[in-house]
C-alpha positions as CSV (number, residue, x, y, z in Angstrom):
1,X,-23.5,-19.6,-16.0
2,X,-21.1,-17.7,-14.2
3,X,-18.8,-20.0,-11.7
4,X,-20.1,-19.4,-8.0
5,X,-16.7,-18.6,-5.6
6,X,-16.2,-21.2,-2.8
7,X,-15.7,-19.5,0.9
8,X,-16.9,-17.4,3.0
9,X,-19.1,-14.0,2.0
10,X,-17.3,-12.1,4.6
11,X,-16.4,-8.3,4.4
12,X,-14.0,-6.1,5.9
13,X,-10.3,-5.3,5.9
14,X,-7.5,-6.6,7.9
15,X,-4.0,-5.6,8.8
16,X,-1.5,-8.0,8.1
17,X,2.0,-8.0,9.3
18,X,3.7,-9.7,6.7
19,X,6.8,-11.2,7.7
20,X,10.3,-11.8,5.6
21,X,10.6,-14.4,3.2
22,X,6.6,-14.5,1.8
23,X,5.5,-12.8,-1.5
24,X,2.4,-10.3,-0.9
25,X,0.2,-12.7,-2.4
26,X,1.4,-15.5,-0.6
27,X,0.8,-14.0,2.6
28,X,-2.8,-12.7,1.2
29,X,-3.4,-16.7,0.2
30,X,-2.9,-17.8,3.9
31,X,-4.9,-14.9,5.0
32,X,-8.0,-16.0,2.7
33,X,-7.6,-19.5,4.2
34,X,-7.6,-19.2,7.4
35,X,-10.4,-16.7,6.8
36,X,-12.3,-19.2,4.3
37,X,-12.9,-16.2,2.4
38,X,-14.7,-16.2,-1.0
39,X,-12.8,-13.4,-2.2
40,X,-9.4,-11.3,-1.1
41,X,-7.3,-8.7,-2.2
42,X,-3.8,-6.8,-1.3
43,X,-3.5,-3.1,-1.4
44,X,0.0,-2.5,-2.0
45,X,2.6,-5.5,-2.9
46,X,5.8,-5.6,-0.6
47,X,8.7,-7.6,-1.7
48,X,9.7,-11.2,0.4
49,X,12.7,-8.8,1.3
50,X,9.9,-6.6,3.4
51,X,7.9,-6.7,6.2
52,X,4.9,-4.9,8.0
53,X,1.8,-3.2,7.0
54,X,-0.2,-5.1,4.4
55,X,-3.5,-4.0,4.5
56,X,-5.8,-7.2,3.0
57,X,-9.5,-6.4,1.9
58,X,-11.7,-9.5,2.1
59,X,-15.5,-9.6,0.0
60,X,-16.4,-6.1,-0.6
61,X,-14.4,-4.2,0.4
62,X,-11.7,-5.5,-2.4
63,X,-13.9,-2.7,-4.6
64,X,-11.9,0.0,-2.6
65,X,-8.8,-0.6,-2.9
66,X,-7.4,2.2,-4.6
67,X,-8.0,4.5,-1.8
68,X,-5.2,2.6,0.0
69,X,-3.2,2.1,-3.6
70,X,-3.3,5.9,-3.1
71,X,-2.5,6.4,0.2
72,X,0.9,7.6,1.3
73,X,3.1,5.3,3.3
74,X,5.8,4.9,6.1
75,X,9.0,2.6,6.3
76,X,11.9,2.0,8.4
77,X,14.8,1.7,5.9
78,X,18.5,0.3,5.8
79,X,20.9,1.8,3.2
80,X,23.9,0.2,3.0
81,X,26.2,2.0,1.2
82,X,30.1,1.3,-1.0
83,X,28.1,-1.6,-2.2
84,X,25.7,-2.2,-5.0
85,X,23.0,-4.8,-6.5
86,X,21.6,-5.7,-9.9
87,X,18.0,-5.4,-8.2
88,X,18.8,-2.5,-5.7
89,X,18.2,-5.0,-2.4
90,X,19.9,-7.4,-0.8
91,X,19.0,-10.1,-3.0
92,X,20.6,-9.4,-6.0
93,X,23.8,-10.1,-7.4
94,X,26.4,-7.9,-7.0
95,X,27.9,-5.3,-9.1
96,X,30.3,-3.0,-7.3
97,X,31.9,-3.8,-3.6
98,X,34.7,-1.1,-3.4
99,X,33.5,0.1,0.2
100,X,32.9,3.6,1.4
101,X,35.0,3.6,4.6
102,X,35.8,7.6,4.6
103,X,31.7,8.3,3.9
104,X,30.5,10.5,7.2
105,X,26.8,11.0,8.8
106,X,27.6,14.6,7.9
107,X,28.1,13.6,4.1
108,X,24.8,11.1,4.0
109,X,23.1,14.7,5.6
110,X,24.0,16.6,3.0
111,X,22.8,14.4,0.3
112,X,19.5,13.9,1.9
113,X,18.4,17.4,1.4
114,X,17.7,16.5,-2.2
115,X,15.9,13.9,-2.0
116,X,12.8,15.8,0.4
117,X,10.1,16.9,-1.8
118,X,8.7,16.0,-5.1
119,X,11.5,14.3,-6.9
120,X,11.5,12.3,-10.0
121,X,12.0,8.3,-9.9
122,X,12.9,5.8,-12.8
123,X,11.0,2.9,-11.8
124,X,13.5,-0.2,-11.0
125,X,13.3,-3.2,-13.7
126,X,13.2,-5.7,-10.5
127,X,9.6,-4.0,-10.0
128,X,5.9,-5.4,-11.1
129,X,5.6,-3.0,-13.7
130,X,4.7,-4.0,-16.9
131,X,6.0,-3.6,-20.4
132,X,3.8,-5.2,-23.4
133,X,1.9,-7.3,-20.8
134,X,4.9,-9.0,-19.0
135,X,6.2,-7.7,-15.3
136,X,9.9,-5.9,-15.9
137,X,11.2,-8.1,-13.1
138,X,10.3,-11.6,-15.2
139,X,12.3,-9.5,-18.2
140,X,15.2,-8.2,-15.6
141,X,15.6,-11.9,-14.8
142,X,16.1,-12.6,-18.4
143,X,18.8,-10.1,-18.6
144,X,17.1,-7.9,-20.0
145,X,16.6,-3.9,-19.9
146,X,13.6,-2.0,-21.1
147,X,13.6,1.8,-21.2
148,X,11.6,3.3,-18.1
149,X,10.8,6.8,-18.2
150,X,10.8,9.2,-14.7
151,X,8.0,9.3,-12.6
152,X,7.2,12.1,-10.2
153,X,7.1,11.4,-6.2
154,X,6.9,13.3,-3.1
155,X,9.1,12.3,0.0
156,X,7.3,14.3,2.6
157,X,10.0,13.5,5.2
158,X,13.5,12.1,5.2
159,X,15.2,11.4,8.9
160,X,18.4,9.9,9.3
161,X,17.9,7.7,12.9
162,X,21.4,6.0,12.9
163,X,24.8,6.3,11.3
164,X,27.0,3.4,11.3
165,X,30.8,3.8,10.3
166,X,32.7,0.7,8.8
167,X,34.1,-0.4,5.2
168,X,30.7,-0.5,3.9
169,X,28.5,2.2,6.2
170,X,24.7,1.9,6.4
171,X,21.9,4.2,7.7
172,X,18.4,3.5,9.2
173,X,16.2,5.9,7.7
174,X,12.3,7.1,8.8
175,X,10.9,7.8,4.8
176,X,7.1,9.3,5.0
177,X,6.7,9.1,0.7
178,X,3.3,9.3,-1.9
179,X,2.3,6.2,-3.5
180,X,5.0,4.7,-5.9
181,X,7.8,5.9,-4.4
182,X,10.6,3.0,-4.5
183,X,12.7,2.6,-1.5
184,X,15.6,0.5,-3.1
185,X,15.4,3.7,-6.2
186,X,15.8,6.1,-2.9
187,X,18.5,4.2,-1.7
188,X,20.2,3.9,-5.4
189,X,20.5,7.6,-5.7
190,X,21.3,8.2,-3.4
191,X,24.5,5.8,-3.3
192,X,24.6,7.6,-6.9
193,X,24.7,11.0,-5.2
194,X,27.3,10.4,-3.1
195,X,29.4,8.6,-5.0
196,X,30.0,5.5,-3.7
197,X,26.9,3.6,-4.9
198,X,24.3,1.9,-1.8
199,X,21.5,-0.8,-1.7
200,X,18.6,-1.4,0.0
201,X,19.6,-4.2,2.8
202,X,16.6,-4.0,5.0
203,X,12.9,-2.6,4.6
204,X,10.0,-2.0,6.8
205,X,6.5,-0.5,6.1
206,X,5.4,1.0,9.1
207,X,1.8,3.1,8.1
208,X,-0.5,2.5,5.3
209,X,-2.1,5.6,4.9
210,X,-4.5,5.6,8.4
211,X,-3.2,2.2,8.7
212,X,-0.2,1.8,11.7
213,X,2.2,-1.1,12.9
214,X,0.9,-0.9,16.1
215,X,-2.6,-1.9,15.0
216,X,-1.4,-5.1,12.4
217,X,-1.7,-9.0,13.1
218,X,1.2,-11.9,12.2
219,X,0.0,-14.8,10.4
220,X,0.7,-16.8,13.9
221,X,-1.6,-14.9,15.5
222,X,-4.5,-15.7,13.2
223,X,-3.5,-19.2,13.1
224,X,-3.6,-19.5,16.6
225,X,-6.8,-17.5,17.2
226,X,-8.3,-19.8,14.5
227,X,-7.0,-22.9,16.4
228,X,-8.7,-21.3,19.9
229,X,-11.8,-19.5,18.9
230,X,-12.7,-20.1,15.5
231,X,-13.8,-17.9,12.8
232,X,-15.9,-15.7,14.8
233,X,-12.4,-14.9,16.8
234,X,-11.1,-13.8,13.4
235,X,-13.7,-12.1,12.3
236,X,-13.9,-9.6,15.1
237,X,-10.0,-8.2,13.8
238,X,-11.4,-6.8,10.5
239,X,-12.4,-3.1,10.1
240,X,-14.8,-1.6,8.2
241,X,-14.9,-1.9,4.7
242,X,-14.4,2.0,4.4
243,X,-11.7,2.3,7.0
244,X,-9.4,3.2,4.1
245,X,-11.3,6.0,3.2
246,X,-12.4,8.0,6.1
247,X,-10.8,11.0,4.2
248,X,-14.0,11.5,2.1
249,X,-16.8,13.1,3.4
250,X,-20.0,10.5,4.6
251,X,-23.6,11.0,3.0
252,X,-26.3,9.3,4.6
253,X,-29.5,8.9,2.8
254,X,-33.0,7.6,3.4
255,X,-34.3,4.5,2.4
256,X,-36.5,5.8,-0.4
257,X,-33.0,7.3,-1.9
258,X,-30.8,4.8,-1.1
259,X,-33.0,2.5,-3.4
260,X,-32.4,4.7,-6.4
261,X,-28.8,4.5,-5.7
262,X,-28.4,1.3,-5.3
263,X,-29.9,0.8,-8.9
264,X,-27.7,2.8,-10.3
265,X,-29.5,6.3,-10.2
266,X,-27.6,9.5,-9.2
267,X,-29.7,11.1,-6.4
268,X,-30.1,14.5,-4.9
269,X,-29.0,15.5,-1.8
270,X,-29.1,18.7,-0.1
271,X,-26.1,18.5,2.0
272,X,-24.2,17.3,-1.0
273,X,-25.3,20.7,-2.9
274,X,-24.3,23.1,-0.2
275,X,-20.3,21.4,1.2
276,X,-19.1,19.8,-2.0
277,X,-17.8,20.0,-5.6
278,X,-18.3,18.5,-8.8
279,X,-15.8,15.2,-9.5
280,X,-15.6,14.9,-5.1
281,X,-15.7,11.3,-4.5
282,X,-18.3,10.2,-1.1
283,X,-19.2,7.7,0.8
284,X,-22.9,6.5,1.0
285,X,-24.6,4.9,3.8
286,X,-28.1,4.7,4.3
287,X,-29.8,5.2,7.4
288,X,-30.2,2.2,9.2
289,X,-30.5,1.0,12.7
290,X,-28.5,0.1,14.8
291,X,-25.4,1.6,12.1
292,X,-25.7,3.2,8.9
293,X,-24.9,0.6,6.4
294,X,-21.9,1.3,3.5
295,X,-23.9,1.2,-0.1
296,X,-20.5,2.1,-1.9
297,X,-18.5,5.4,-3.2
298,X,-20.4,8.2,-5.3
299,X,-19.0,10.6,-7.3
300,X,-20.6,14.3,-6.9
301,X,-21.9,15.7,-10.3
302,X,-21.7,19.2,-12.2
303,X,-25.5,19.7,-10.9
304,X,-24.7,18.8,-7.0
305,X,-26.4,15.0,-7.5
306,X,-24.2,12.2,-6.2
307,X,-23.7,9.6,-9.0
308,X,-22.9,5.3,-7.9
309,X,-19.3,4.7,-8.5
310,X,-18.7,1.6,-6.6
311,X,-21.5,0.0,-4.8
312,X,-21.8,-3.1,-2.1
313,X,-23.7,-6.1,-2.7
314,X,-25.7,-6.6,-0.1
């Protein structure tokens, strides 16, 4: 008999500000509790190093997570440079500190030419990557180093917003990148490129694909809507379960198709037929009142029917 999961069946997606010094899934944890939720997922780990945009899917809408796993993202980035790290951040030990006091905003310019555009990236051991079913940062720890090949990535946009001269100059850098892209790999190049070797020293995610800053919650503020209003207070902060993914076209279908769906059946649909192609990926909603109601994600097939590819229990 399969175990039943304690909490909450509640549905929706919220966006957390995740402070410094918490591990993604440590802030996700205190999010599921204060939400008594049944079930929770992140979309997108940032290190206890990094703040900001952490968008958390509770119930459901954990089956739609890759669209944001996808999605490009946006940080606010301090390079630090004469100076480098073991793990490429500000938490690692050590391994050169011979300064960079002659290094100019005109040099860092120069450099940052080559990094717009799709670029290859060797994945950082201190990352959650894993090699024979182990994490490379578990093995970095151990002292150890496992072969990583290149990966490509796109950095649509690279802008230098402040210079700062000294014995070990740092910039603050606006970095609009594809999913995968490492910031503390950017910053190690870099340092690389120039010559003097740099480190990550302080990292903020500012956009989630549609997901902005400006739209996020801290952990205090849930706990003290919680204290004042209860769940229904919290409840009232979560999106829609395909928020992350109003880049795919919307199908609605009648009832009598919407049942076939549901149970599995690839259905027929006009509209489908005539605006897109085989392998598109759609949302599906059946007509409903007062809203449509999200079935799940279908996947368009070579003779125009849409196929179920993820569906919501209802």
């Amino acid at each position: 008999m399969a175990r039943r999961r304690k909490g909450r069946s509640v549905n929706g997606i919220l966006l957390l500000d995740k402070p410094l010094g918490i591990s993604s899934n440590g802030a996700l944890q205190k999010v599921k509790h204060l939400f008594e939720a049944a079930k929770a997922g992140h979309t997108g780990s940032l290190d206890p190093l990094a703040a900001g945009v952490l968008p958390v899917c509770l119930g459901e809408a954990t089956k739609f997570t890759q669209f944001l796993l996808d999605a490009d993202k946006c940080y606010c980035a301090t390079f630090r440079f004469g100076m480098a790290t073991v793990s490429g951040d500000a938490d690692g030990e050590v391994t050169h500190d011979g300064g960079a006091p002659e290094l100019t905003e005109a040099q860092v310019l120069e450099v940052l030419d080559g990094f717009r555009g799709d670029i290859d990236q060797v994945p950082p051991m201190f990352s959650a990557l894993k090699h024979q079913g182990q994490p490379l940062y578990k093995l970095a720890r151990e002292g150890l180093e496992i072969e990583r090949k290149a990966r490509p990535v796109t950095i649509h946009s690279l802008a230098l917003v402040e210079f700062r001269c000294g014995e070990f100059p740092e910039v603050d850098l606006i970095v609009h990148c594809s999913k995968g892209t490492y910031i503390r790999t950017l910053a190690e190049d870099i340092g690389e490129r120039l010559g003097c070797g740099a480190y990550l020293s302080a990292l903020r995610r500012t956009a989630a694909g549609p997901f902005k800053e400006d739209q996020s919650v801290t952990l205090g503020e849930l706990q003290s809507l919680r204290e004042k209003g209860g769940l229904d207070q919290l409840d009232q902060l979560l999106l829609p379960m395909d928020a992350g993914m109003t880049h795919l076209a919307a199908l609605q279908l009648e009832e009598d198709l919407a049942f076939y769906f549901c149970r599995g059946q690839a259905v027929m649909v006009p509209q489908v037929y005539r605006q897109s192609e085989e392998g598109d990926i759609v949302r599906v909603f059946e007509m409903s009142q007062p809203l449509p109601q999200l079935l799940g994600v279908g996947e368009v097939t070579e003779d125009g029917r849409v196929a179920p590819k993820r569906l919501v229990v209802r």
